[in-house]
Predicted model as a PDB file, atoms N, CA, C, CB and O in Angstrom, pLDDT in the B-factor column:
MODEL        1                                                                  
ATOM      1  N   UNK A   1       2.506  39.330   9.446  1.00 73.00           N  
ATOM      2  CA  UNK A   1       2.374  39.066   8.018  1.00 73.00           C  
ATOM      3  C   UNK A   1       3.490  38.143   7.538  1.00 73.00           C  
ATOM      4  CB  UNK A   1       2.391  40.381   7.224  1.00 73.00           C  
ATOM      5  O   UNK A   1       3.150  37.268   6.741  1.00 73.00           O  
ATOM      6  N   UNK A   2       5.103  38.222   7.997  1.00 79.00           N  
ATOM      7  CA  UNK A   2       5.771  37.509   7.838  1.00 79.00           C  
ATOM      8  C   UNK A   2       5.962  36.219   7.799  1.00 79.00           C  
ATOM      9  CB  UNK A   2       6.151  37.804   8.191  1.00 79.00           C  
ATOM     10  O   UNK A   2       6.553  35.508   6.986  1.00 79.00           O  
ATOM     11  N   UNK A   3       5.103  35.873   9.269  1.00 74.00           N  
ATOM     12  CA  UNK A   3       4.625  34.876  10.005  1.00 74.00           C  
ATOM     13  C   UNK A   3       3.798  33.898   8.974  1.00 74.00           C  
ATOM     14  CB  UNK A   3       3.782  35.480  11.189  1.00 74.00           C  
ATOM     15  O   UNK A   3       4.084  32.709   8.834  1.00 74.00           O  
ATOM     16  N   UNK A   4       2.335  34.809   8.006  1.00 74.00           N  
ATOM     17  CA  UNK A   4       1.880  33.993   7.476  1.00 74.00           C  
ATOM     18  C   UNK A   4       2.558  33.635   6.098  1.00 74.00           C  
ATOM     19  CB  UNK A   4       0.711  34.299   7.503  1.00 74.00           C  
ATOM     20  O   UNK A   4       2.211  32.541   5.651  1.00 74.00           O  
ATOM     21  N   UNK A   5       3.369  34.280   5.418  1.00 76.00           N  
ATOM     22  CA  UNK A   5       4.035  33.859   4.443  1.00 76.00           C  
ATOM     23  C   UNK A   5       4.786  33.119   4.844  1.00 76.00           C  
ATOM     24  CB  UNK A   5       4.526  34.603   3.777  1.00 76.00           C  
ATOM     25  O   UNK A   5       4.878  32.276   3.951  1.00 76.00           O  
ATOM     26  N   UNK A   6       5.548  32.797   5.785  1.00 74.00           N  
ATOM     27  CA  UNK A   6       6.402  31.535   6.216  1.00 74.00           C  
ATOM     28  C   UNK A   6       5.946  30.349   5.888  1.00 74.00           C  
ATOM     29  CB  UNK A   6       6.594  31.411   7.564  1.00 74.00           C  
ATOM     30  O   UNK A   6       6.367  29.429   5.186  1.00 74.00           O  
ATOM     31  N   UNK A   7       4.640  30.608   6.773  1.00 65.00           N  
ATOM     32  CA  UNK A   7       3.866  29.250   6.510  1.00 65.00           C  
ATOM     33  C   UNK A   7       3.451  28.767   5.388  1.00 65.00           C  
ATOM     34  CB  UNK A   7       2.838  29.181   7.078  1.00 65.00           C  
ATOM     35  O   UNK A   7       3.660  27.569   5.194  1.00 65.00           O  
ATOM     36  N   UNK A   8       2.839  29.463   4.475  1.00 66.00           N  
ATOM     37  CA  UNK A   8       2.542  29.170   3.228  1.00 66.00           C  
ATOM     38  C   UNK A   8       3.266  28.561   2.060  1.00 66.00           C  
ATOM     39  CB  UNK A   8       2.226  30.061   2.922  1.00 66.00           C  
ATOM     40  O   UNK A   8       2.832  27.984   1.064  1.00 66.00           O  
ATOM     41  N   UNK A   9       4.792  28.917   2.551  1.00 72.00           N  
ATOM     42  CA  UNK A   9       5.780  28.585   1.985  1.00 72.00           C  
ATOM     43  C   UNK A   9       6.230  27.605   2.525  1.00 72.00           C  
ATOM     44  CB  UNK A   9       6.527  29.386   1.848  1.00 72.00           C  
ATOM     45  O   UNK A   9       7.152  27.157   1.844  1.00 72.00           O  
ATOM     46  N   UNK A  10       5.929  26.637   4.028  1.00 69.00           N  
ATOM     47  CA  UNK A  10       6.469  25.193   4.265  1.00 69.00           C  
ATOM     48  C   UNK A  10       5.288  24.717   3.334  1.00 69.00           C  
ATOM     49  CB  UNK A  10       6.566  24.499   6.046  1.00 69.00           C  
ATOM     50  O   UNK A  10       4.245  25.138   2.835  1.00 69.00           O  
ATOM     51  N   UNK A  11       6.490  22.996   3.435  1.00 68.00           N  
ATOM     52  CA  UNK A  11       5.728  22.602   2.202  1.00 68.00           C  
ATOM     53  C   UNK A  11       6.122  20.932   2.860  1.00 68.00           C  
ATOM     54  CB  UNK A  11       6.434  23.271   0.314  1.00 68.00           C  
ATOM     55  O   UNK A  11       5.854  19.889   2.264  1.00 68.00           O  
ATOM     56  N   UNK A  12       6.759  21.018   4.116  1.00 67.00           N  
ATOM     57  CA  UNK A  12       7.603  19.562   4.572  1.00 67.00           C  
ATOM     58  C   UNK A  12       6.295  18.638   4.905  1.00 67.00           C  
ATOM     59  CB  UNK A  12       8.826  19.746   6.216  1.00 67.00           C  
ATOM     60  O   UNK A  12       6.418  17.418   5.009  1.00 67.00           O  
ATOM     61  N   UNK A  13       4.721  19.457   5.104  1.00 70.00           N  
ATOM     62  CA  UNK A  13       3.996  18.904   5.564  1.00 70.00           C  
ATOM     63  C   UNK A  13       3.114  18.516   4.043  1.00 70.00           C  
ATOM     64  CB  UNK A  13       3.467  19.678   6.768  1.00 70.00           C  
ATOM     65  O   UNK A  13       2.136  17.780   4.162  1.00 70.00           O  
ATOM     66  N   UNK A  14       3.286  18.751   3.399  1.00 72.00           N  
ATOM     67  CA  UNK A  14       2.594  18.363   2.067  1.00 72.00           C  
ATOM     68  C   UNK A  14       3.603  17.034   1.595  1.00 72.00           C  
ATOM     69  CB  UNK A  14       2.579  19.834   0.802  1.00 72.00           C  
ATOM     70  O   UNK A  14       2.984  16.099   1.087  1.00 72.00           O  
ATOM     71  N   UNK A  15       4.743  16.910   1.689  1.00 78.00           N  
ATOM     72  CA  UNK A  15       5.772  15.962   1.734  1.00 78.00           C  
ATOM     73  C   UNK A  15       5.527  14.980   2.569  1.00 78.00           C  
ATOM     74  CB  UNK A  15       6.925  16.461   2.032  1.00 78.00           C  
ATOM     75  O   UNK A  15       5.533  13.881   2.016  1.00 78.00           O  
ATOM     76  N   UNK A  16       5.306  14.968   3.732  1.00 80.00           N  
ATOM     77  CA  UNK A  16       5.083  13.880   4.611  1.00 80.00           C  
ATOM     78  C   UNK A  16       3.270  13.376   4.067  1.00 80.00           C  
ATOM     79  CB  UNK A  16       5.333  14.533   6.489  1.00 80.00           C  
ATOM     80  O   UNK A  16       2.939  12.236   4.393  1.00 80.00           O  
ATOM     81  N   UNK A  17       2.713  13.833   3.652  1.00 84.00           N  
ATOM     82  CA  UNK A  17       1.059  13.461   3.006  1.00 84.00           C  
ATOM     83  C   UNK A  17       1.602  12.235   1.838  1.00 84.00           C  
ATOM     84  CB  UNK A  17       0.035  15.241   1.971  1.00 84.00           C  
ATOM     85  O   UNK A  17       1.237  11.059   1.867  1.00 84.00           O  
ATOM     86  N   UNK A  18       2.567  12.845   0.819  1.00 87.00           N  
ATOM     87  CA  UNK A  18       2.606  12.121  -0.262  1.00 87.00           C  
ATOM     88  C   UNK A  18       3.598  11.105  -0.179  1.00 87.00           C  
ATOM     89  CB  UNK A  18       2.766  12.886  -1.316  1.00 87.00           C  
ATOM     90  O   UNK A  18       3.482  10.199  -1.004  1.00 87.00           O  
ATOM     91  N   UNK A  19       4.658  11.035   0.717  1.00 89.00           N  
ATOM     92  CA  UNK A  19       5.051   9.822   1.125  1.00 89.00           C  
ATOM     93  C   UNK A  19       3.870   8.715   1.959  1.00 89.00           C  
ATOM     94  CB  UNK A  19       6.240  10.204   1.995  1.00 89.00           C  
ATOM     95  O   UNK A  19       3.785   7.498   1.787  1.00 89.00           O  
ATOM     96  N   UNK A  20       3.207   9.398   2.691  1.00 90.00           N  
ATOM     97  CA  UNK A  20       2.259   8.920   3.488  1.00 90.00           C  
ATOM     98  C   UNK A  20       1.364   7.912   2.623  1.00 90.00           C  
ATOM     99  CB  UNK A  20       1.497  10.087   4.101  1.00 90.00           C  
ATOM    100  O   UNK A  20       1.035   6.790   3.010  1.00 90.00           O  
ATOM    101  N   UNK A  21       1.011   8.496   1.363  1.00 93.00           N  
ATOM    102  CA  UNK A  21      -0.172   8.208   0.772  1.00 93.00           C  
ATOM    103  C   UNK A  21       0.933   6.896  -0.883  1.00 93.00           C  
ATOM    104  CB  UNK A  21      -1.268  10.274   0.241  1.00 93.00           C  
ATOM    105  O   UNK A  21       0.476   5.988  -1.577  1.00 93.00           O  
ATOM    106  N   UNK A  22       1.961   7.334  -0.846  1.00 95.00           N  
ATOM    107  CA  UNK A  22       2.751   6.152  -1.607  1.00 95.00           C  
ATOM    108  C   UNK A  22       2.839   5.339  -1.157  1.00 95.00           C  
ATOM    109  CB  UNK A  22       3.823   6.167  -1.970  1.00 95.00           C  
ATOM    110  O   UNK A  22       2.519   4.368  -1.843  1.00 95.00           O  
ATOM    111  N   UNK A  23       3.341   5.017   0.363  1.00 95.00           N  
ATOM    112  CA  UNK A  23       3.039   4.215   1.155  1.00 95.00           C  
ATOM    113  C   UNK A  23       1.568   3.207   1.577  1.00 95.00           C  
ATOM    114  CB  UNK A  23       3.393   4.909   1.887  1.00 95.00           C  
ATOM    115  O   UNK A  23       1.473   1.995   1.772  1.00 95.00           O  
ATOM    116  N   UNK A  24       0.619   4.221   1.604  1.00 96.00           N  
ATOM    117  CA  UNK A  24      -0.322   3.060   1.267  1.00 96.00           C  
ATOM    118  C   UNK A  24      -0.610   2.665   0.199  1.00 96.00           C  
ATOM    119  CB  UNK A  24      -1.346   3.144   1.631  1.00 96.00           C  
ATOM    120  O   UNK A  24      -1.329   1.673   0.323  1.00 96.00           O  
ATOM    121  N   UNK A  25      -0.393   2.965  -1.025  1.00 96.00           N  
ATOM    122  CA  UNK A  25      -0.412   2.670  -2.395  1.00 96.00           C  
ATOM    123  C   UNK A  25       0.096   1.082  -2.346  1.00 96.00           C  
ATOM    124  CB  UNK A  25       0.580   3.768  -3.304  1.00 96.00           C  
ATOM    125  O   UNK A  25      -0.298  -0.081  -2.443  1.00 96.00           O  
ATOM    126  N   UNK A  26       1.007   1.728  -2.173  1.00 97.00           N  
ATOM    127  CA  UNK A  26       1.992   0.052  -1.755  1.00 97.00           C  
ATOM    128  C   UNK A  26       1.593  -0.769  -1.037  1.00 97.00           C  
ATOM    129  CB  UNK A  26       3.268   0.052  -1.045  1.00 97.00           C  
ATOM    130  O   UNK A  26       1.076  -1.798  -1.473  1.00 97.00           O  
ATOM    131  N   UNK A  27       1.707  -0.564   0.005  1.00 96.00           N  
ATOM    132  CA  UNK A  27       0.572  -1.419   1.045  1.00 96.00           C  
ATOM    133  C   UNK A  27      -0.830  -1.913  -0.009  1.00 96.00           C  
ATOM    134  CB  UNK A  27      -0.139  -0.091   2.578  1.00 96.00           C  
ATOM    135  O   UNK A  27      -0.720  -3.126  -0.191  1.00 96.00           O  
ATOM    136  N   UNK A  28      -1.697  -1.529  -0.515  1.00 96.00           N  
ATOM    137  CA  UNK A  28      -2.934  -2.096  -0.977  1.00 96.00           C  
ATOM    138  C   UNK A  28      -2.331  -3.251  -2.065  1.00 96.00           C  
ATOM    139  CB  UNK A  28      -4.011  -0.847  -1.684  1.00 96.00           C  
ATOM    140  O   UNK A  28      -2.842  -4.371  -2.101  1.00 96.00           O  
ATOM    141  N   UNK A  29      -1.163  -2.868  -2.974  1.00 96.00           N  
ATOM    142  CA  UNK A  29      -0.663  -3.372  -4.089  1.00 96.00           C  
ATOM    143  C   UNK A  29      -0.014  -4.760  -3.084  1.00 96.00           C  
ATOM    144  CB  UNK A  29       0.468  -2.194  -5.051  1.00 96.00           C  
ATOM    145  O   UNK A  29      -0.257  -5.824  -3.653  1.00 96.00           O  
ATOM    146  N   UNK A  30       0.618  -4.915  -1.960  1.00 96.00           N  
ATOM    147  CA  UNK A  30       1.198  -5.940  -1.727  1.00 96.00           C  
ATOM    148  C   UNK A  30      -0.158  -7.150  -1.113  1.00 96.00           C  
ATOM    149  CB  UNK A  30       2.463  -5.477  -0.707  1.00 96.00           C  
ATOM    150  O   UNK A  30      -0.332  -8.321  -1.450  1.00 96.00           O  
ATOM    151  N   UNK A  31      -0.860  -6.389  -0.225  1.00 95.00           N  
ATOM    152  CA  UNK A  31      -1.704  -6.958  -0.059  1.00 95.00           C  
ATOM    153  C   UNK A  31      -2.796  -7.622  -1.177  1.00 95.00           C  
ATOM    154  CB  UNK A  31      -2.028  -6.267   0.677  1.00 95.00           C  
ATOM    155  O   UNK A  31      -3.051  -8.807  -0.960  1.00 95.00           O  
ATOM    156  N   UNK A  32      -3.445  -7.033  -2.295  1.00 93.00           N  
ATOM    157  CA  UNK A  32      -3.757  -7.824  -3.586  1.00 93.00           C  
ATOM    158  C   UNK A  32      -2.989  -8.328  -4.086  1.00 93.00           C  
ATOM    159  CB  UNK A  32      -4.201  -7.331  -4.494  1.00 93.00           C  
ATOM    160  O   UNK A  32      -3.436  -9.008  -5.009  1.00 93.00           O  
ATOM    161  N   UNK A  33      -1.599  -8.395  -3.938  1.00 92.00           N  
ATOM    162  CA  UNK A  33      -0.681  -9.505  -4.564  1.00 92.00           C  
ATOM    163  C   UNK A  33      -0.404 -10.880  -3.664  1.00 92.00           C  
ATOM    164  CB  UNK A  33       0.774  -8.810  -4.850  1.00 92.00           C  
ATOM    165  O   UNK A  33       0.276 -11.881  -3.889  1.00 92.00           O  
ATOM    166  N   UNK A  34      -1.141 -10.522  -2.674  1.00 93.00           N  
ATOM    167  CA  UNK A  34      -0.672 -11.726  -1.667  1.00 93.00           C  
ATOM    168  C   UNK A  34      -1.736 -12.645  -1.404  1.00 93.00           C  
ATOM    169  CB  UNK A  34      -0.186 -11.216  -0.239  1.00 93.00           C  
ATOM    170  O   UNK A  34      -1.609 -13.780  -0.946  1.00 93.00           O  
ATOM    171  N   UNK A  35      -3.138 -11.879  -1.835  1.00 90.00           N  
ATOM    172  CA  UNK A  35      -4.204 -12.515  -1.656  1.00 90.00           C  
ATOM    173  C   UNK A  35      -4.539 -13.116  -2.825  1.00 90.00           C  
ATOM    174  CB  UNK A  35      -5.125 -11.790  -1.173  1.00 90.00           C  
ATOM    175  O   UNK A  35      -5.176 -14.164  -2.724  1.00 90.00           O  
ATOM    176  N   UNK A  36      -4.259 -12.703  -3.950  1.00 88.00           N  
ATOM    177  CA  UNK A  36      -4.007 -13.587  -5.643  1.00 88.00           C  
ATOM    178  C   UNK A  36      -3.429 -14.616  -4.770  1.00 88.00           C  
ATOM    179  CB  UNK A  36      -2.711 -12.834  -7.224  1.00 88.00           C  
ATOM    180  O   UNK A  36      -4.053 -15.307  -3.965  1.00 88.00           O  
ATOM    181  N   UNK A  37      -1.795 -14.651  -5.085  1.00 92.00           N  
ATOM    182  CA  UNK A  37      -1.000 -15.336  -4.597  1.00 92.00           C  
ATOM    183  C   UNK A  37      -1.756 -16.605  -3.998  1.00 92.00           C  
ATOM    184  CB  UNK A  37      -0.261 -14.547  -3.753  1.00 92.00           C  
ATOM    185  O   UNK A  37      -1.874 -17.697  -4.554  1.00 92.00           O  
ATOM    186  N   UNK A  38      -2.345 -16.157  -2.493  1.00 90.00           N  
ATOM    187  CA  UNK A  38      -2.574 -17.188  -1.813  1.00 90.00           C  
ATOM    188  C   UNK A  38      -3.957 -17.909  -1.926  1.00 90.00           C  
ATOM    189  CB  UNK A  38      -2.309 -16.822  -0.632  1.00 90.00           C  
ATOM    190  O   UNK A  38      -4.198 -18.947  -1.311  1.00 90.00           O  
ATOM    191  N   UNK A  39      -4.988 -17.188  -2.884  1.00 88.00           N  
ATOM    192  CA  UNK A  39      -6.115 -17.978  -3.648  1.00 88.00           C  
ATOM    193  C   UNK A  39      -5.024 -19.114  -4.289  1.00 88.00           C  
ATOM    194  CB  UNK A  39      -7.134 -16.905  -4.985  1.00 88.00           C  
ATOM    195  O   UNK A  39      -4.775 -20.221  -3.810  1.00 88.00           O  
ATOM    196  N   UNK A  40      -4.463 -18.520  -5.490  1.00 89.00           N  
ATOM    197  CA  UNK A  40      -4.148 -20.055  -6.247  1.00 89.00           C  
ATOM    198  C   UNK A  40      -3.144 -20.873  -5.197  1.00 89.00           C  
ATOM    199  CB  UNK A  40      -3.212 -19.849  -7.995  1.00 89.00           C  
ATOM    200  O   UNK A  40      -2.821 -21.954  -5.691  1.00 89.00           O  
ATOM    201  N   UNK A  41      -2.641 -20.675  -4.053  1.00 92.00           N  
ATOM    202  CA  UNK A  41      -1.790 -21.685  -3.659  1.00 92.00           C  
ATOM    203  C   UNK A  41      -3.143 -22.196  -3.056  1.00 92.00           C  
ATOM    204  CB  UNK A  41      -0.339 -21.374  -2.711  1.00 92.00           C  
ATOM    205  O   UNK A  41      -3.472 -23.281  -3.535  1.00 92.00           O  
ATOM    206  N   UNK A  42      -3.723 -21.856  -2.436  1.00 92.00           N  
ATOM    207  CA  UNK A  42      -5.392 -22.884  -1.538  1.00 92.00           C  
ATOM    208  C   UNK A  42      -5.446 -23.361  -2.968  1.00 92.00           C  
ATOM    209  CB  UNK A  42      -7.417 -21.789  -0.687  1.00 92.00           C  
ATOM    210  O   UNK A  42      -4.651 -24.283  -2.785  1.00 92.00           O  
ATOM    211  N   UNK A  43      -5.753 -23.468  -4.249  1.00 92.00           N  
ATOM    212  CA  UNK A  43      -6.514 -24.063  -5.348  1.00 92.00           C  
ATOM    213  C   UNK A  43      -5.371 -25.165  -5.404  1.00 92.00           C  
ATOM    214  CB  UNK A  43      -6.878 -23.048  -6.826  1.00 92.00           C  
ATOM    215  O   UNK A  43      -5.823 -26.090  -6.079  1.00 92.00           O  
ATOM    216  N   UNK A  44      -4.652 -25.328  -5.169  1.00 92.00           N  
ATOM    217  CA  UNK A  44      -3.187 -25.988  -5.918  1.00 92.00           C  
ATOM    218  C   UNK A  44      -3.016 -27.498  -4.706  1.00 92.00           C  
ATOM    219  CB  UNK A  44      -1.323 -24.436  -5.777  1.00 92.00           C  
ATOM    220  O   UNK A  44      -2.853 -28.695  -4.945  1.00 92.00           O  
ATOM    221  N   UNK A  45      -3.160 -26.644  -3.248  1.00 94.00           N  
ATOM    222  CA  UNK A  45      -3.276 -27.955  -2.522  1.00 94.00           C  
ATOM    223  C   UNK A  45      -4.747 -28.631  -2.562  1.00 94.00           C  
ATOM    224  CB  UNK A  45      -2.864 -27.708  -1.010  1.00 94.00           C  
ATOM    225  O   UNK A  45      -5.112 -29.745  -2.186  1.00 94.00           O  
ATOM    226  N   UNK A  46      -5.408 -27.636  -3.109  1.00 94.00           N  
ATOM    227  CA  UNK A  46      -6.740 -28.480  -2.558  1.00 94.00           C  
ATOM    228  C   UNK A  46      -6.885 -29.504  -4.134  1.00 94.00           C  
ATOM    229  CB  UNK A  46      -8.523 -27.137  -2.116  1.00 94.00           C  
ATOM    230  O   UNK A  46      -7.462 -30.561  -3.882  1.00 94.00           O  
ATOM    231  N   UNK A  47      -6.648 -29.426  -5.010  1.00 94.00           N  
ATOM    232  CA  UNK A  47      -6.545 -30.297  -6.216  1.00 94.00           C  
ATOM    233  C   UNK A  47      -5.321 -30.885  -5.760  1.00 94.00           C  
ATOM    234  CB  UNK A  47      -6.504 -29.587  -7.735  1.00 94.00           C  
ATOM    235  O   UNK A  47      -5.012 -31.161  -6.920  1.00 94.00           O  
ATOM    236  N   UNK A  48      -4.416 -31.292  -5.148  1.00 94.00           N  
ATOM    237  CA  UNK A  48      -3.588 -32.067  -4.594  1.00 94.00           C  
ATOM    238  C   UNK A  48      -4.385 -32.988  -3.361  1.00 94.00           C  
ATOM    239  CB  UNK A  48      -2.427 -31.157  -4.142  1.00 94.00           C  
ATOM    240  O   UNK A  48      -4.619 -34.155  -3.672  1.00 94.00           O  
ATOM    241  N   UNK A  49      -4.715 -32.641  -2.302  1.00 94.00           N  
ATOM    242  CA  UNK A  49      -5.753 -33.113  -1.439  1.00 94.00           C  
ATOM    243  C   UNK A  49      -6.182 -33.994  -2.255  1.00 94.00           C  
ATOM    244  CB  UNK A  49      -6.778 -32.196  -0.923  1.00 94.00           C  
ATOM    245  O   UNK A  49      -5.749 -35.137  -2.401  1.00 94.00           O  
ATOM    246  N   UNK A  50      -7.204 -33.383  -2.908  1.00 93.00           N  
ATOM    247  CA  UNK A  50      -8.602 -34.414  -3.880  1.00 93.00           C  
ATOM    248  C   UNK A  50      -7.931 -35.495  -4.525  1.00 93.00           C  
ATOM    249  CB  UNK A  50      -9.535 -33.511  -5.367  1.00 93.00           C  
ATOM    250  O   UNK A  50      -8.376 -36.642  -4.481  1.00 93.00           O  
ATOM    251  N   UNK A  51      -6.798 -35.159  -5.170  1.00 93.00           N  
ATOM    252  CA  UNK A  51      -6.101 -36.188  -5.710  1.00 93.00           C  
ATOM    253  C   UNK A  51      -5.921 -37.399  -4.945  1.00 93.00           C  
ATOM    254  CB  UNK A  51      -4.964 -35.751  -6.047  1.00 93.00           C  
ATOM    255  O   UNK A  51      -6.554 -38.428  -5.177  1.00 93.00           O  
ATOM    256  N   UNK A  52      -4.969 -37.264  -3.938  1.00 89.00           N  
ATOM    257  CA  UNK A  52      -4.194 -38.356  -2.918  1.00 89.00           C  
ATOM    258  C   UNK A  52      -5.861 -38.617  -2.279  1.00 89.00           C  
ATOM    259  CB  UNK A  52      -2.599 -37.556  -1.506  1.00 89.00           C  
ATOM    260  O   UNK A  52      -6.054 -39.420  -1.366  1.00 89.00           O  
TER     261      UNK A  52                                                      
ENDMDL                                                                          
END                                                                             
């Protein structure tokens, strides 16, 4: 019985989930910032291109 109240009471593994899951938060956020990003830099040379 001890045994299962121990367990119930870690919590290091609910901790490693929500770092886990901030982490990809971040990850999705850098990646849509990089793919914005690198749409308008393709728009920027390619109206440079067309130009010259």
């Amino acid at each position: 019985m001890k045994l299962v109240a121990r367990f119930m009471k870690n919590e290091s593994g609910a901790t490693a989930i929500e770092y886990g899951l901030i982490a990809a938060l971040i990850s999705v956020a850098i990646i849509g910032g990089a793919s914005a990003v690198g749409t308008g830099v393709n728009d920027g040379f390619t109206t440079i291109a067309g130009n010259l």
